[in-house]
C-alpha positions in Angstrom: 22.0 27.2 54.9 24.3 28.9 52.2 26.9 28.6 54.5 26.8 24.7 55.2 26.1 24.2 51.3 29.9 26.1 50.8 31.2 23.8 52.9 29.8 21.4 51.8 30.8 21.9 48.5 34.2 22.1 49.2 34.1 19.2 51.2 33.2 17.4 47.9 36.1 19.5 45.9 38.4 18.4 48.3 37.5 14.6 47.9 37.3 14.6 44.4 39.8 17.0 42.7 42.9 14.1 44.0 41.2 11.5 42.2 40.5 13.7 38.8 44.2 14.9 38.4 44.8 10.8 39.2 42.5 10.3 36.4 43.9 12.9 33.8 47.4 11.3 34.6 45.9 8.0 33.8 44.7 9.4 30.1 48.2 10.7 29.8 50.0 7.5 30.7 47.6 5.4 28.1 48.6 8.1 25.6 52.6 8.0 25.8 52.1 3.9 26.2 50.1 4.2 22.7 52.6 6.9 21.6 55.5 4.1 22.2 54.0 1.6 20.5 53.7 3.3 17.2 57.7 2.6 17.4 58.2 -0.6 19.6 55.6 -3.0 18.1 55.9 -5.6 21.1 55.1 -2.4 23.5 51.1 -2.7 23.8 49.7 -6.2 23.9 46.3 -5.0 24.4 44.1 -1.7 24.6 40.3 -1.5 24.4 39.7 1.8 25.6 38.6 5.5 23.9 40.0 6.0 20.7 40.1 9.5 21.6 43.3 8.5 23.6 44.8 7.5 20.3 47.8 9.3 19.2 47.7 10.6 15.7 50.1 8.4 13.0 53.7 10.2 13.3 57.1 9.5 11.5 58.4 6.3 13.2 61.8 6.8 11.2 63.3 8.4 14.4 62.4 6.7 17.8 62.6 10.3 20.0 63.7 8.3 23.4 64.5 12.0 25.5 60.9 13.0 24.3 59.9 9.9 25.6 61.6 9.5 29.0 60.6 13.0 29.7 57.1 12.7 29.7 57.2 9.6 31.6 59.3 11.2 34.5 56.9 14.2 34.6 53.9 11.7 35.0 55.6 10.4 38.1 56.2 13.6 39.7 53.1 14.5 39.4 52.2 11.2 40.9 54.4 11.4 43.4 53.0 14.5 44.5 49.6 13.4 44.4 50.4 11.1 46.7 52.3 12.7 49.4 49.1 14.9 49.6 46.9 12.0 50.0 46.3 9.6 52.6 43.5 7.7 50.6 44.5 3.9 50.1 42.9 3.2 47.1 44.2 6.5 45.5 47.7 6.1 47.0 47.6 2.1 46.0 46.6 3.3 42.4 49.0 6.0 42.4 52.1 3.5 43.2 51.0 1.0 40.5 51.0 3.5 38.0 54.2 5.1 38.8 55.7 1.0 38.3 54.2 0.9 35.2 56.1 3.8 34.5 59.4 2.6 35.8 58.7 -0.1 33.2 57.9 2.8 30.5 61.5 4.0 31.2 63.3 0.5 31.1 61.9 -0.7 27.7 62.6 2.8 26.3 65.9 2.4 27.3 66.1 -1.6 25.8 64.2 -0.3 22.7 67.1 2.4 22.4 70.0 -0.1 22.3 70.6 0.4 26.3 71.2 -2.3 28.6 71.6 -3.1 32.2 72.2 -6.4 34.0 69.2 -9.2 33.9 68.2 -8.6 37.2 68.0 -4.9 37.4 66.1 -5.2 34.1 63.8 -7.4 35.6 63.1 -5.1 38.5 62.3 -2.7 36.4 60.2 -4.0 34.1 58.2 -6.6 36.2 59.0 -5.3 39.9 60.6 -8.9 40.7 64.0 -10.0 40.9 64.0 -13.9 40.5 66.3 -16.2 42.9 69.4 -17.3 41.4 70.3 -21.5 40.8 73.5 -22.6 39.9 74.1 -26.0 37.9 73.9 -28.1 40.8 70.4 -27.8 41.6 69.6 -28.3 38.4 71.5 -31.6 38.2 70.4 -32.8 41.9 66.5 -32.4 40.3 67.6 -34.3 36.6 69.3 -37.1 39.1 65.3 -38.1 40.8 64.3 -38.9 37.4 66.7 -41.6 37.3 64.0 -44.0 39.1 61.3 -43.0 36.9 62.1 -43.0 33.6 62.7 -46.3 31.6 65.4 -47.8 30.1 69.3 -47.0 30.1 71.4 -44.0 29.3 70.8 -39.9 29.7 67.9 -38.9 30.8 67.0 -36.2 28.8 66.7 -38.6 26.0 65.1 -41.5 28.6 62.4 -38.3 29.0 61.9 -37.6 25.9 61.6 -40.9 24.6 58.7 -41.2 27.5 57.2 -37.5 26.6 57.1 -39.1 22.6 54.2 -41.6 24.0 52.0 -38.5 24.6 52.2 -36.2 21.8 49.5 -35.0 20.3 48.8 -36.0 16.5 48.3 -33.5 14.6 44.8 -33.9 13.4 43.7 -34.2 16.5 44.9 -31.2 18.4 41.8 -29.5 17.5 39.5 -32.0 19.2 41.7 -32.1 22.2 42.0 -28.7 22.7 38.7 -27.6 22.2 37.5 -30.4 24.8 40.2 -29.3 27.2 39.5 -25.5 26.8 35.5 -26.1 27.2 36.4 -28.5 30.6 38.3 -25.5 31.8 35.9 -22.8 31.3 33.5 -24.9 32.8 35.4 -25.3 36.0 36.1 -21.7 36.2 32.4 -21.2 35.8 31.5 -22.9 38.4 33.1 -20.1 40.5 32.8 -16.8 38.8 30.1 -15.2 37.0 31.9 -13.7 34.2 30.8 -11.2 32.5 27.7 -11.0 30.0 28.8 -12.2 26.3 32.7 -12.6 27.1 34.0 -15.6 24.8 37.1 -16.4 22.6 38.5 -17.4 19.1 40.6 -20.7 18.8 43.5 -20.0 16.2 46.2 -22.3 15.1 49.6 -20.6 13.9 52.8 -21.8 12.6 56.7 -20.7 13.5 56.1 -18.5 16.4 58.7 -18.5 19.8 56.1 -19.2 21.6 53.6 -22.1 22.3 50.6 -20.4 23.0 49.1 -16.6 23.0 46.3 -14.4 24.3 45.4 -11.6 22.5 42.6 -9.8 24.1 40.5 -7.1 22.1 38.4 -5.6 24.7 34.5 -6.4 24.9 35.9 -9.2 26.9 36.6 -10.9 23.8 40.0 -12.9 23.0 41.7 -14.8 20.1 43.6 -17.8 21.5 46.9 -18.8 19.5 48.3 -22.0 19.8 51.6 -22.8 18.0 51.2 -25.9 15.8 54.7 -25.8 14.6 56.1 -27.0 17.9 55.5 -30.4 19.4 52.0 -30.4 21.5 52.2 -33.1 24.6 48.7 -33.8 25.8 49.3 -32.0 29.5 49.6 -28.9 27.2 46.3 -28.9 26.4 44.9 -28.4 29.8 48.4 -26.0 29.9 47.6 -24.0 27.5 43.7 -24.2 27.7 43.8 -22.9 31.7 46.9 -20.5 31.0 45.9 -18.8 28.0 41.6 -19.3 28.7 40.3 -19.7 32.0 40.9 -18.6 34.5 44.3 -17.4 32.8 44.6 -14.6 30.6 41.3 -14.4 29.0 39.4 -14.5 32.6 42.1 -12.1 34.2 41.5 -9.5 31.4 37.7 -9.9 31.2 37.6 -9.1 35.3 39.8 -6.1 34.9 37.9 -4.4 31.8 34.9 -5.1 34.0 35.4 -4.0 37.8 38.3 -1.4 36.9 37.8 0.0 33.6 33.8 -0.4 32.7 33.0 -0.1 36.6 35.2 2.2 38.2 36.2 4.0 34.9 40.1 4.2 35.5 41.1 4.4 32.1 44.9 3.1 32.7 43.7 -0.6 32.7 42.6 -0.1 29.3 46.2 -0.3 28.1 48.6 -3.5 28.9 52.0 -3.1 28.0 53.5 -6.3 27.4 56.8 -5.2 29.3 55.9 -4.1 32.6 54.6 -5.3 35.7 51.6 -6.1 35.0 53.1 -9.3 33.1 54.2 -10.8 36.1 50.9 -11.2 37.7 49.3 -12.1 34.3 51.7 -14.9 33.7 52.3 -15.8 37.0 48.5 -16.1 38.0 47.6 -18.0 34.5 50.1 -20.4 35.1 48.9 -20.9 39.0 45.6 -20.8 37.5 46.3 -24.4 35.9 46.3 -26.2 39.6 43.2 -23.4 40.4 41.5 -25.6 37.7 42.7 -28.8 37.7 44.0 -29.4 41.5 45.5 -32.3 42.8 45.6 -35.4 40.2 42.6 -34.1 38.4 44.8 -33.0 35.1 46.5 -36.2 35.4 42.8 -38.0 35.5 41.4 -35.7 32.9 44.2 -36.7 30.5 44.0 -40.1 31.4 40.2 -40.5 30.9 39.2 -37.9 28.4 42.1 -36.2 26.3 44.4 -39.2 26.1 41.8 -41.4 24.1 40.4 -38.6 22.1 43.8 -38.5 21.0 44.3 -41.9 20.5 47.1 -42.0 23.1 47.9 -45.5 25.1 47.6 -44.5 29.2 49.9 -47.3 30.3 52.8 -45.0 31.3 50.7 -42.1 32.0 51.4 -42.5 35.6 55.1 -42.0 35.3 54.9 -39.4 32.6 53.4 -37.1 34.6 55.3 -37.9 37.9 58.2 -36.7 35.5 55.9 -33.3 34.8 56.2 -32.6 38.4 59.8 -32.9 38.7 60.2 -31.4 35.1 58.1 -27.9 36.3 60.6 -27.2 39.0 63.3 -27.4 36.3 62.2 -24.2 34.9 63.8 -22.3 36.6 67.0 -23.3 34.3 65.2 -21.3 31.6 66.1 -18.2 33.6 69.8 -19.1 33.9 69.9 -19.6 30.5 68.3 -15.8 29.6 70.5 -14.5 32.4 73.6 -16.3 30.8 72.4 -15.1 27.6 72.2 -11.6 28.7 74.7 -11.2 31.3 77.6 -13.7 31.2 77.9 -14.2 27.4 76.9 -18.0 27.5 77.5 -19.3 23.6 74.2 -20.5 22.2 75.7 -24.4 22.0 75.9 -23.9 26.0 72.3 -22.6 26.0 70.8 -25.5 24.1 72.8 -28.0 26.6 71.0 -26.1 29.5 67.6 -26.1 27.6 67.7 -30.0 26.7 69.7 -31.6 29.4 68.0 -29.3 32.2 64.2 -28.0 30.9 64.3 -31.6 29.0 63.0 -29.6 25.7 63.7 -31.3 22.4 65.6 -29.7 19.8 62.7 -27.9 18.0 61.9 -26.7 21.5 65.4 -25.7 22.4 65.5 -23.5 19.5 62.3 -21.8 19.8 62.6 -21.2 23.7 66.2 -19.1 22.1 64.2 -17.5 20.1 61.6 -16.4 22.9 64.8 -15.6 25.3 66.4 -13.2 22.5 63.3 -11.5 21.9 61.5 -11.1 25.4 64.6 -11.0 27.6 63.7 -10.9 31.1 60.3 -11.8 30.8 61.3 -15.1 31.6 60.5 -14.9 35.3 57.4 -14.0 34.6 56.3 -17.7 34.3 57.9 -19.1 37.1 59.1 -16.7 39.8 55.6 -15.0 38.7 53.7 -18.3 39.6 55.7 -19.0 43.1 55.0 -15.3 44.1 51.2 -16.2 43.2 51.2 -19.3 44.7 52.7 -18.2 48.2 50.2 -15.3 48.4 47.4 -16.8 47.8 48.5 -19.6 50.2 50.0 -17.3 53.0 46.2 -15.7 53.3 44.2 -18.8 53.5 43.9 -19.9 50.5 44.7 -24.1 50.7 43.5 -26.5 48.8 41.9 -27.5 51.8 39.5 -24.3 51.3 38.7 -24.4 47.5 36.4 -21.6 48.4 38.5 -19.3 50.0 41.4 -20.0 47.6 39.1 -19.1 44.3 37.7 -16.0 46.0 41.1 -14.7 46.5 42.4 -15.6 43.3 39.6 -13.4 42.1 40.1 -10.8 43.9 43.7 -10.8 43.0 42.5 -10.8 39.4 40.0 -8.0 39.5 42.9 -5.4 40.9 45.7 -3.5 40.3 48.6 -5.2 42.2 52.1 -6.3 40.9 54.7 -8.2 42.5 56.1 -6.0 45.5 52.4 -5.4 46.5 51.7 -9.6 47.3 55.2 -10.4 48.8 55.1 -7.6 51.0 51.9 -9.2 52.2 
């Protein structure tokens, strides 16, 4: 008996100790992530886990990069090693995620020092993706459909935009529309998922940010929404916004990892999302797929029509072609990554940028400006939103998931949500 008890015993040893030196690399990696952001403020977007893992306030006058990059290249040794002595698929999935987050660690310490590399290596680093590559052709091919569609004479981008001014939003009554379209969304996510008990979200409204809308999640499976009043607000932004940045975007994708990872499974290293890594590309990428997970088919374009549009007090007549312009306009975006990589790369002047961003992405001015704004401060990050949502989009598709089989399609979109995976993981697939 004492004898199969020893062996038992070690039996256990054996089948834990892997996953405890997993887990005290995962307390390490949420500490140098913390220990970054106490220099990089755009490093963490979110933690919610033990304040134990805190790092104590330091002298942020010198930002000690070798320090730094050291620690993150011992962490994946050390993972490295645990997983060529491991044959465990969940351990060797968790192991490989970690040591991309890490990669990522490396990159942005690297940016953050005043050290660059081409767009797309950055972007392979940072988001595990390298996004295809368009040249102005395309771009002018797509512009050249609109021709049918829009009304009147002349450019387009100014045909579109004079079209896109029939559905912006007045100002006092983006509140009421985006509260309705934010409570239609989280009802149709419902319908699906069982969120967890008490999650739920603040509504802000901000001013003269580069972006249009944010999710800040604080753990608790709690969020403050942002949405950016100083930039024109169209009224298919609303369900946008309200499904990217709500449900079942951000706020759902967060809520369902602090729950089956973190609270659940207790792997501490989902406590901490840094902004730059990534993870990014499967939180933008699945918020922004999660807008036709929501609102399939014609149903935005319905919703609009019959709810949002005459809260607003908008006139439907051309609502038909407006948003057969939408659907050309979204495959446009990929000109916002030419633009960053021109930026970045191939020293395009800002005057070309704006063409690109108003003749190709059909942004007005104020837009134009912003999105340069969001370009010279996030970089790469770009692809996240579209490359991010065609890599979604593709998975989701290539394992069943049609919108022929709603059920199927939402259950994997779940499960994609509720686990560690990044971009090499679902195209590999």
């Amino acid at each position: 008996m004492l004898a199969c008890a020893a062996m038992a015993c070690g039996t256990r040893e054996q089948a834990t100790a892997p996953h405890d030196r997993l887990d005290s690399i995962a307390r390490e990696y949420v500490k140098l992530g913390l220990s970054i952001g106490q220099f990089d403020g755009d490093f963490v977007d979110a933690y919610y886990g033990p304040d134990s893992l805190r790092p104590a306030k330091t002298d942020t006058s010198h930002f000690p990069k070798e320090t730094f990059l050291q620690r993150a290249a011992a962490l994946k040794k050390a993972l490295a090693a645990l997983a060529t002595g491991n044959e465990q698929d969940t351990l060797a999935h968790r192991a490989e995620w970690l040591t991309a987050q890490l990669t990522a660690f490396e990159r942005r310490i690297h940016l953050f020092s005043g050290t660059f590399v081409a767009f797309d290596a950055e972007s392979k680093d940072l988001f595990d993706a390298v996004a295809p590559v368009y040249d102005e052709k395309h771009f002018q091919d797509l512009i050249a459909r609109l021709d049918h569609l829009l009304p009147g004479q002349g450019p387009i981008p100014a045909r579109y935009q004079q079209l896109a001014n029939h559905f912006l939003i007045p100002q006092d009554k983006i509140d009421t529309v985006f509260t309705t379209a934010i409570a239609e969304a989280r009802r149709r996510t419902l319908a699906h998922y069982a969120l967890p008990a008490g999650e739920d979200f603040k509504l802000e409204y901000v001013h003269d940010k580069p972006w249009s809308g944010y999710n800040w999640y604080k753990g608790n499976y709690k969020s403050v929404i942002q949405i950016n009043v100083s930039q024109p607000i169209y009224i298919e932004r609303a369900i946008d916004l309200a499904c990217h940045e709500g449900y079942p975007g951000h706020h759902v994708y967060n809520a369902l990892l602090e729950k089956n990872l973190f609270r659940d499974k207790g792997w501490t290293e989902i406590s901490l999302y840094p902004l730059f890594s990534p993870q990014s590309l499967i939180a933008e990428g699945s918020a922004n797929y999660g807008i036709s997970m929501a609102f399939p088919g014609n149903e935005q374009q319905d919703f609009c029509k019959k709810v949002l549009m005459p809260l607003a007090g908008l006139d439907t007549t051309m609502a038909g072609a407006y948003f057969e312009a939408l659907t050309i306009r979204s495959a446009l975006n990929y000109a916002r990554n030419e633009v960053a990589r021109g930026l970045l790369d191939h020293g395009m002047s800002e005057q070309e940028a704006k063409r690109w961003l108003t003749d190709y992405c059909l942004l007005p001015e104020k837009g134009a400006s912003d999105y340069l704004r969001f370009i010279r401060k996030y970089r790469s990050y770009v692809i996240n939103y579209n490359y991010g949502q065609d890599i979604i989009k593709k998975y989701i598709e290539s394992q069943g998931g049609s919108a022929a089989d709603p059920a199927k399609r939402w259950a994997l979109f779940q499960a994609l949500l509720s686990n560690e995976n990044k971009a090499g993981d679902l195209i590999r697939k």
